[in-house]
C-alpha positions in Angstrom: 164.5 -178.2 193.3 165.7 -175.0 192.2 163.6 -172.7 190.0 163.8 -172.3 186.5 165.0 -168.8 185.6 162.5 -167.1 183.3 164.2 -165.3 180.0 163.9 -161.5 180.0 161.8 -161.3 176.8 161.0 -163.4 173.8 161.3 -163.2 170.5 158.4 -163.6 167.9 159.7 -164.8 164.4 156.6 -163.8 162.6 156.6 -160.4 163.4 160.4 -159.8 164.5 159.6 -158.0 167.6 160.6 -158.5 171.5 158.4 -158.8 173.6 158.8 -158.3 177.5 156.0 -158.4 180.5 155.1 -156.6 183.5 153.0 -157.0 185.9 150.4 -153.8 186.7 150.7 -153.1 190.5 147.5 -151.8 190.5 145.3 -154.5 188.6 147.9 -157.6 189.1 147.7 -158.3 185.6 150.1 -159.0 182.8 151.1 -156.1 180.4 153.1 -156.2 177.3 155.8 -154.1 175.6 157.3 -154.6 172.1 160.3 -153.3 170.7 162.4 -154.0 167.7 165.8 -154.6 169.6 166.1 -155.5 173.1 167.9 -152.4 174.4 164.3 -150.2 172.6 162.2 -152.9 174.4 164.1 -152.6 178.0 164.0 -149.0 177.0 159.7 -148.8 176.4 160.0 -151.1 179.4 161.2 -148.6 181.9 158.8 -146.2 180.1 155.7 -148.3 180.9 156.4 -149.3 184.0 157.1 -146.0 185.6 153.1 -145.1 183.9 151.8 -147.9 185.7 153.4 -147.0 188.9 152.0 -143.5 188.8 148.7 -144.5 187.6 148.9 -147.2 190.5 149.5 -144.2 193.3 146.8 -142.5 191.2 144.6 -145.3 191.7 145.3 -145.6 195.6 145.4 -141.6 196.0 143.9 -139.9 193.2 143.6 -136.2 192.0 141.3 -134.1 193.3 139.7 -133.6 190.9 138.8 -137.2 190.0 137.8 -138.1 193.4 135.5 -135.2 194.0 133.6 -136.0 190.3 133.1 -139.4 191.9 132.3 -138.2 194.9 129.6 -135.7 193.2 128.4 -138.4 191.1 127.7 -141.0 194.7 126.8 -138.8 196.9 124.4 -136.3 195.8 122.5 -138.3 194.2 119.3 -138.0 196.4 119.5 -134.1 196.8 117.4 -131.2 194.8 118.8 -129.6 192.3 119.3 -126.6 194.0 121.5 -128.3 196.5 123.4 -130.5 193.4 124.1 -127.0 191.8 125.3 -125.8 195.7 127.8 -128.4 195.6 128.9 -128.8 191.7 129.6 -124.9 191.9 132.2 -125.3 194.5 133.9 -128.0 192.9 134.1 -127.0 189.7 134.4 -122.7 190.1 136.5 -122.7 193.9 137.8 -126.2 194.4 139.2 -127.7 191.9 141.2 -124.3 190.3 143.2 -124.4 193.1 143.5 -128.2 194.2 142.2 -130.0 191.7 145.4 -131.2 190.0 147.2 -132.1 193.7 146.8 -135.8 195.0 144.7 -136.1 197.9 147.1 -137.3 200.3 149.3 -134.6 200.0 146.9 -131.5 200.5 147.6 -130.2 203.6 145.4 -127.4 205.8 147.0 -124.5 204.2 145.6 -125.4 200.4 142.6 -125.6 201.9 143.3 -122.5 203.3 144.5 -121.2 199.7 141.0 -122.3 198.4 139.4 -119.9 201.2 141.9 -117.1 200.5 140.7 -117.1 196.8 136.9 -116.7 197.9 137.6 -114.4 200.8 135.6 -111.0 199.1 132.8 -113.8 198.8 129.8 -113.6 200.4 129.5 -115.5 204.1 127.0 -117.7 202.4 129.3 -119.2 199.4 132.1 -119.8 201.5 129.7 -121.6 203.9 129.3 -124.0 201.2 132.8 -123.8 199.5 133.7 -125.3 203.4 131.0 -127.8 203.6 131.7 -129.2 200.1 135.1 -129.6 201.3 134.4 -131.4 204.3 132.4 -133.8 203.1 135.1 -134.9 199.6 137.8 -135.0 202.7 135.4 -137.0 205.4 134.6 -139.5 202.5 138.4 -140.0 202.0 138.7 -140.6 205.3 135.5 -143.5 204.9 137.5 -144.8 202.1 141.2 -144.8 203.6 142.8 -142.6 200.9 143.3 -140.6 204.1 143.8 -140.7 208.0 142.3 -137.5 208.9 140.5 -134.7 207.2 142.8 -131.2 206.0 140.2 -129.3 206.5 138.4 -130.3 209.7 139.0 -126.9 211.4 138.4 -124.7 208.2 135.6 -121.8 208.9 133.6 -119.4 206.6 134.8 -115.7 207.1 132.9 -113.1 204.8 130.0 -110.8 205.7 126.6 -111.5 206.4 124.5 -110.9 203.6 122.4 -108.0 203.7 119.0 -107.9 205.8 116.4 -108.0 203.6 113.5 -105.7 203.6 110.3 -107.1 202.8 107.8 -104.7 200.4 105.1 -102.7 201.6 101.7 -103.0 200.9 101.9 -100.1 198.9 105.1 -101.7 197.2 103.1 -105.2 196.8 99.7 -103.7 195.5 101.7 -101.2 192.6 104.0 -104.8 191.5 100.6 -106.6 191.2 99.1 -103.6 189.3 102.3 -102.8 186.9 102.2 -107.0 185.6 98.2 -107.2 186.1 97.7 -109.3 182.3 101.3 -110.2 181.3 102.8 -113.5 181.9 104.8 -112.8 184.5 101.5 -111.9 186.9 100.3 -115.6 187.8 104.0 -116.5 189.0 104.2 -113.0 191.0 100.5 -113.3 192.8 101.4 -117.0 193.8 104.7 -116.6 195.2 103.8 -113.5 196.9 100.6 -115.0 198.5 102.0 -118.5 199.4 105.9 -118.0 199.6 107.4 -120.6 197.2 110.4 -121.1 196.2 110.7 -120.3 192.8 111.5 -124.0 191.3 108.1 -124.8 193.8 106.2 -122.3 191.9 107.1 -123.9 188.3 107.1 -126.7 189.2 103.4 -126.3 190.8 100.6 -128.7 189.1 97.2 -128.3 189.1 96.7 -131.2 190.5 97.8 -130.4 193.4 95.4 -127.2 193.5 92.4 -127.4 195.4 90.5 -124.5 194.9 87.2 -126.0 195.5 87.9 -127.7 199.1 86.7 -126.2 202.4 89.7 -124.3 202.9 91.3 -123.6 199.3 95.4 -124.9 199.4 97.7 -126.5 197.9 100.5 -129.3 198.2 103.9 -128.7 197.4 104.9 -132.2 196.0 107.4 -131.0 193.5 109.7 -128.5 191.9 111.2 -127.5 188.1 114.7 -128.4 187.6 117.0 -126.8 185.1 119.3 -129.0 183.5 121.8 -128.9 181.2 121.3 -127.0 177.4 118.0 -125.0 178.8 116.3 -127.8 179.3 113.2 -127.8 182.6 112.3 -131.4 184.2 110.2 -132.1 187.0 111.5 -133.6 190.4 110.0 -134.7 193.0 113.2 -134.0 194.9 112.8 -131.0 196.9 115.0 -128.4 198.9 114.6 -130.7 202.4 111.6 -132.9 203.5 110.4 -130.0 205.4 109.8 -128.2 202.2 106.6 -130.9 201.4 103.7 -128.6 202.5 100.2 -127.7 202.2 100.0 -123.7 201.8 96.3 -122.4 202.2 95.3 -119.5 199.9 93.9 -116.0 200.4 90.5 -115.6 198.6 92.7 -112.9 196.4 95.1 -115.8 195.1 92.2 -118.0 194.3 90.2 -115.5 192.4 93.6 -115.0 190.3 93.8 -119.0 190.0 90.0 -119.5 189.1 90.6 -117.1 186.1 94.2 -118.5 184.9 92.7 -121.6 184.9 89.7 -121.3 182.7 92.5 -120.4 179.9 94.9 -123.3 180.7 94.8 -126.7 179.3 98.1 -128.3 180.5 99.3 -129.9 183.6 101.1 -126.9 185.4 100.0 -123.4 186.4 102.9 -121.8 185.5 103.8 -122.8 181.9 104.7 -121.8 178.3 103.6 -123.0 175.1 101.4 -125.9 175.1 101.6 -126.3 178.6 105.4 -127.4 179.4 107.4 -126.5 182.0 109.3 -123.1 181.5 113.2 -123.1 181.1 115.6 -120.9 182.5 115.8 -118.5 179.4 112.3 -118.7 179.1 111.7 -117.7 182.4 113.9 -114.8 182.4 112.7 -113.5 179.8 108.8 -113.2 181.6 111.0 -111.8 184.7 112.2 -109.5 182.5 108.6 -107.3 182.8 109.2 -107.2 186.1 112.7 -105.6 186.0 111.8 -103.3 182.9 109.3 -101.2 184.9 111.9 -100.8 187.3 113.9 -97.2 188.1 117.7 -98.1 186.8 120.5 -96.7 184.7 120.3 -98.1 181.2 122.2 -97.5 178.3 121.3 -97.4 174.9 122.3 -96.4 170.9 120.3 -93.7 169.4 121.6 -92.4 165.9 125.2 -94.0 166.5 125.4 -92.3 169.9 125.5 -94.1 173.3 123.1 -92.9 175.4 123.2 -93.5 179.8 120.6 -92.1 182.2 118.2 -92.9 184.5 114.6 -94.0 184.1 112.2 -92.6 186.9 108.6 -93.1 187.5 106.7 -92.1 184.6 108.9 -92.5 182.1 108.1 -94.3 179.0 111.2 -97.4 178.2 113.3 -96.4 175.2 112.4 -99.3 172.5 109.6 -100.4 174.3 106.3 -98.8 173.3 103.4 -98.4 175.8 105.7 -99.4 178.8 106.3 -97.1 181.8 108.6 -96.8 184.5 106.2 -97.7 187.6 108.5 -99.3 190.3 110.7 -97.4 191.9 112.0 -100.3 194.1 113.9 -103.8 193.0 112.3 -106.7 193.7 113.3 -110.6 193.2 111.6 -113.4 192.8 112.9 -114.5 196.1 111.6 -111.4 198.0 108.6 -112.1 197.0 108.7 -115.3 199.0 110.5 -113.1 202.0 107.7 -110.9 201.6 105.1 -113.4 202.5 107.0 -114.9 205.6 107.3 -111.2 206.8 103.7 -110.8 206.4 102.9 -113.8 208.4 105.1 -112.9 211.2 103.6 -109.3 211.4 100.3 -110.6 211.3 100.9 -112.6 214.4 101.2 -115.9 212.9 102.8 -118.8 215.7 106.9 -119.0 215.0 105.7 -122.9 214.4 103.5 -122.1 212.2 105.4 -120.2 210.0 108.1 -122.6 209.9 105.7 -125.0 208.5 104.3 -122.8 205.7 107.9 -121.3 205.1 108.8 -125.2 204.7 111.8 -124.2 207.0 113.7 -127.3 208.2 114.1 -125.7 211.6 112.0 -122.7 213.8 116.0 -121.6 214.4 116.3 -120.9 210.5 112.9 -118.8 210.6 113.8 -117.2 214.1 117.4 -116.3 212.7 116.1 -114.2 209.7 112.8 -112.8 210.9 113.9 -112.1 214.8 113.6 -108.3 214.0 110.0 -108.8 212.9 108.6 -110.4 216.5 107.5 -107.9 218.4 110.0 -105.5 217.8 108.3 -102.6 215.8 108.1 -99.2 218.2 104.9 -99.7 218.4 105.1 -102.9 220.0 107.8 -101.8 222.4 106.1 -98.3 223.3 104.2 -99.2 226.2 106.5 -101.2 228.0 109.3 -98.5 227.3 106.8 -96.2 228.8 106.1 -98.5 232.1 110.2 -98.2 232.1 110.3 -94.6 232.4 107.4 -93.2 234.7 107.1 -89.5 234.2 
């Protein structure tokens, strides 16, 4: 029997319109299209149903850009916000600039290769993750059959290894201490620079999880402070890697310290602002800020309409600050602080194992890559077997 031919379109007499339907390749369904005469309904016709063919190769190979938010919004789900912030950073500063508007299917190994060129005065350690970000958006195409194979499964970091770090001195660690002794800033210094947490570890610390009164005063690392979005501070339990969930012993120095803060504080963490809340990441610069305001810099500053640069040296009092004095003459970070401690261990003799563990390195081959120089390496460890070398 043969089939009945289906008109073009249809008229409606109530509203005098032509109406014509296509099907969506992408959903299967039925779509509509008016038009007062035929030839303005063929015409919106063509016009709709070359959108729903490019939002159907959208659909099956998307932009960049919309795959990687969905991939961010899957897949990271489970990592600290330190890591999230790792990953969103790519995508959104390096990635997506330069690919973001090009479907997936059609990048090839030189954008990727574009993306790298645009990062190339970076540090060794950004394009480490600008490459690892883009492995994993491409190897979860790949999972997904956007994609056969990965553009970027042969793409390498180049850049420079960041600078060795040099830990402070005692003398360098006792005139910190003494220059912040009774402002804000000094709980957050003494603990960091006597247990080596990171600094989201160390605000996000709770007392809780203090034991000052046990046989061997410690504490656990169960948590850390997350900054969010509009300077807002939330605590996760999510931390850096599972190695990072430790219990730190404390020198009778940092417990002294603790014993006192904690006769004045009434809220849940040991570091805190206000009526005990987590600090934010303005609020907490802001207490940093002691720190790098009795350090020896360059400043510059208006003094009768006149702009004013020189150097502050030790001794010298800070222009609009009353009462403080120059004191460091070194720069110091909150995270050198935590290198400081690490060094210290390893000086001291402290197992490689061991101060993986209290680092809360994933790996001994992360702590023996940075602190390798430390081991045994100081002339006057070496002396004496130089000396059996080299008989007089």
């Amino acid at each position: 029997m043969a089939k009945t031919k289906r008109p073009e379109m249809a008229f409606d007499e109530k509203t005098g319109l032509y109406r014509k339907r296509l099907k969506d390749p992408a959903t299967g369904k039925w779509v509509s299209v008016y038009g007062h005469t035929k030839e303005e309904t063929r015409r919106r016709a063509r016009e709709k149903g070359a959108e729903l063919a490019v939002a159907a190769d959208l659909r099956e190979n998307p932009q960049l850009w919309t795959y990687a938010r969905q991939w961010y919004e899957l897949h990271t789900g489970g990592y600290s916000a330190k890591r999230r912030e790792d990953y969103r950073n790519a995508i959104n500063n390096h990635i997506c600039p330069i690919l973001g508007s090009k479907q997936i299917r059609d990048i090839t190994y030189s954008d990727t290769q574009q993306v790298m060129a645009a990062v190339a005065d970076k540090s060794k350690s950004l394009q480490q993750k600008v490459v690892t970000t883009m492995r994993r958006i491409f190897e979860a195409a790949v999972k997904d059959k956007i994609i056969d194979q990965s553009p970027c499964a042969d793409l390498t970091p180049g850049g420079q290894d960041a600078a060795e770090k040099v830990a402070l001195t005692r003398a360098q660690q006792a005139a910190l201490l003494d220059a912040v002794r009774g402002l804000p800033v000094f709980p957050f210094v003494a603990l960091c620079l006597y247990t080596g947490l990171r600094r989201e570890e160390a605000l996000g610390l709770q007392w809780r999880y203090v034991h000052l009164e046990a046989p061997a005063p410690h504490i656990d690392v169960r948590a850390a402070c997350n900054w969010g979005a509009k300077n807002t501070a939330e605590l996760t339990p999510l931390l850096k890697s599972d190695a990072a969930y430790r219990s730190i012993p404390l020198p009778p120095q940092l417990v002294q310290i603790l014993q006192q803060l904690q006769e004045t504080q009434n809220g849940p963490y040991v570091i805190s602002r206000g009526e005990g809340e987590l600090l934010s990441a303005s609020a907490f610069r802001k207490r940093w800020g002691a720190v790098t305001l009795r350090e020896t810099r360059q400043i510059t500053y208006t003094m009768r309409g006149q702009k004013i640069t020189r150097d502050l040296h030790v001794g010298d009092e800070v222009p609009y600050h009353p009462g403080v004095v120059v004191s460091l003459d070194f720069h110091t970070t909150p995270h050198l602080l935590r290198h400081t401690y690490i060094s210290e261990l390893i000086l001291s003799g402290v197992a490689v194992k061991r101060v993986q563990y209290l680092a809360g390195h994933s790996s001994p081959i992360q702590t023996l890559r940075i602190y390798t120089h430390l081991m045994e390496n100081r002339p006057e460890d070496l002396y004496a077997e130089v000396a059996r070398a080299f008989p007089g």
